[in-house]
N, C-alpha and C positions, 0 to 999 in steps of 0.2 A: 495139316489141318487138324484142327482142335474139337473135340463138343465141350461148348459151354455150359455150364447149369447157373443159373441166376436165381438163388431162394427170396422172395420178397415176401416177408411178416409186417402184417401189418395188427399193430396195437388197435383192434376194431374197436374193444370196449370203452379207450378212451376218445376216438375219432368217434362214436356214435355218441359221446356225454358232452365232448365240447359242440356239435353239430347238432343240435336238437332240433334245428327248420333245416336237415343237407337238403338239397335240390331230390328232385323226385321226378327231373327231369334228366333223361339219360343223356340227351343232347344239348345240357348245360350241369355240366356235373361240379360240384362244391370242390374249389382247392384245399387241400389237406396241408395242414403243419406238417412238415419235414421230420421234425421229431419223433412220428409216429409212425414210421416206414422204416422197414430194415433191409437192405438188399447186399446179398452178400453172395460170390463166387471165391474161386481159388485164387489164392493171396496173388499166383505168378500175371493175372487177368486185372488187378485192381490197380489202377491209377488214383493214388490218395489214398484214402480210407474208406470202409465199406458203410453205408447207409443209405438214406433216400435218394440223393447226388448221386450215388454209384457210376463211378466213370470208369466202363470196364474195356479193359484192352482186347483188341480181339483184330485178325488177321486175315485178307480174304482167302476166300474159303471156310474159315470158320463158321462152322453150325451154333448159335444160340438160342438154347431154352427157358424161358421164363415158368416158374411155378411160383403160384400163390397159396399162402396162408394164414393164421394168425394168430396171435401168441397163445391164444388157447387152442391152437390147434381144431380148430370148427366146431369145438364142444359147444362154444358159448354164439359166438358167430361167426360167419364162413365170407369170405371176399371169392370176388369171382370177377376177373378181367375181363372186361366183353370189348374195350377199343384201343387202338393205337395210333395216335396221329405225330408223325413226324417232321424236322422242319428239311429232309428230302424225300420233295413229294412223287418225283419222278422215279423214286427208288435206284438211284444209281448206286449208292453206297451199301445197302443193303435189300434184298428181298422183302417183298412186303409180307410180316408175321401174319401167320394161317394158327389156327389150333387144330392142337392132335389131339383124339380120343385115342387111350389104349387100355387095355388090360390089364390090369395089376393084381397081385396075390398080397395080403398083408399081415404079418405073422402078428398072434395076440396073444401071449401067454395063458397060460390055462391057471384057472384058479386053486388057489393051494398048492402054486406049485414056488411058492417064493425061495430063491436060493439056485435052484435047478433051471436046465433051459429046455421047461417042456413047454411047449407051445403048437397054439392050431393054427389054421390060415383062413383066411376069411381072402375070397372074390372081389374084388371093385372095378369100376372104372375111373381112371384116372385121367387128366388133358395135360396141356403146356401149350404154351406160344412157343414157335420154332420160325427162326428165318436162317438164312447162310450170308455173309457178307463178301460182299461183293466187288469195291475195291477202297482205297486209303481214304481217310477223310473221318467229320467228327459230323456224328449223328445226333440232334437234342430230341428227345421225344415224348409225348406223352403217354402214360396207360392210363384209362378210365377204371376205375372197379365200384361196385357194388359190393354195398354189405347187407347183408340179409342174418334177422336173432335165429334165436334154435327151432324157431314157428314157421321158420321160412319166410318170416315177411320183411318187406326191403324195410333199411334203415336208411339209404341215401345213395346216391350217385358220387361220388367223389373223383379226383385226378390231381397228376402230381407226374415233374419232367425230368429222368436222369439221363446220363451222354451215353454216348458208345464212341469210343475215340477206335479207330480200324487205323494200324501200320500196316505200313510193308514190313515183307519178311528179311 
């Protein structure tokens, strides 16, 4: 049994400039260009190539995590997953995704200290979508996200569908 990490960046600055009316309804969220979503795990989990499609392999029993963010790193604006709709609804192939809150420590270099590895830590709380798979079969699914500028105010509802292909071992 495997833990998956699944990193999705998502290019918000150019999905908020092509998107000037997205939806602002969370329960009809604006579909996204492809182009502007990066998903990516360990090359031995990727069927294909890594991007928005990401068709990532994975085996029952395996635990997957989804984490969000975006090419600037939430400096400019922040994506934030809030839904998952699958096309198995009875969840036989895998666990229906829950999010985790946890606590993270995050190291931040200290100023003036360029060259050297002094650094502080700074507190947060961190999330992820986490499910376990359950048995063989090819899962298409959607995630919803919002993006919200550096004001905190939404910029839109968006969603976009990559696989999950689950073999036996």
């Amino acid at each position: 049994m495997a833990d998956l990490n699944v990193l999705i960046a998502f290019d918000a600055a150019t999905i908020v400039e092509r998107n000037p009316s997205a939806s602002r309804n969370p329960d009809a969220p604006t579909w996204v260009d492809h182009n502007l979503i990066y998903m990516t795990t360990r090359l031995d989990h990727i069927v294909g190539t890594s991007g928005a499609e990401l068709n990532l392999r994975a085996e029952p029993g395996d635990s997957i995590r989804w984490r969000e963010t975006t090419l600037s790193l939430g400096s400019d604006y922040k994506a934030l997953l809030y839904r998952y709709v699958s096309n198995d609804p009875q969840h036989q192939l895998i666990r229906t995704p829950e999010i985790e809150v946890v606590d993270g420590i995050y190291p931040l270099p200290k100023e003036g200290s360029e060259g050297r590895p002094n650094f502080d830590t700074q507190r947060y709380q961190d999330h992820y979508w986490r499910t376990t798979v359950k048995k063989a079969g090819q899962v298409t699914y959607h995630f919803s996200f919002q993006i919200l500028d550096r004001h905190r105010q939404l910029k839109g509802y968006f969603q976009w569908d990559p696989f999950i292909t689950i073999e036996d071992s």
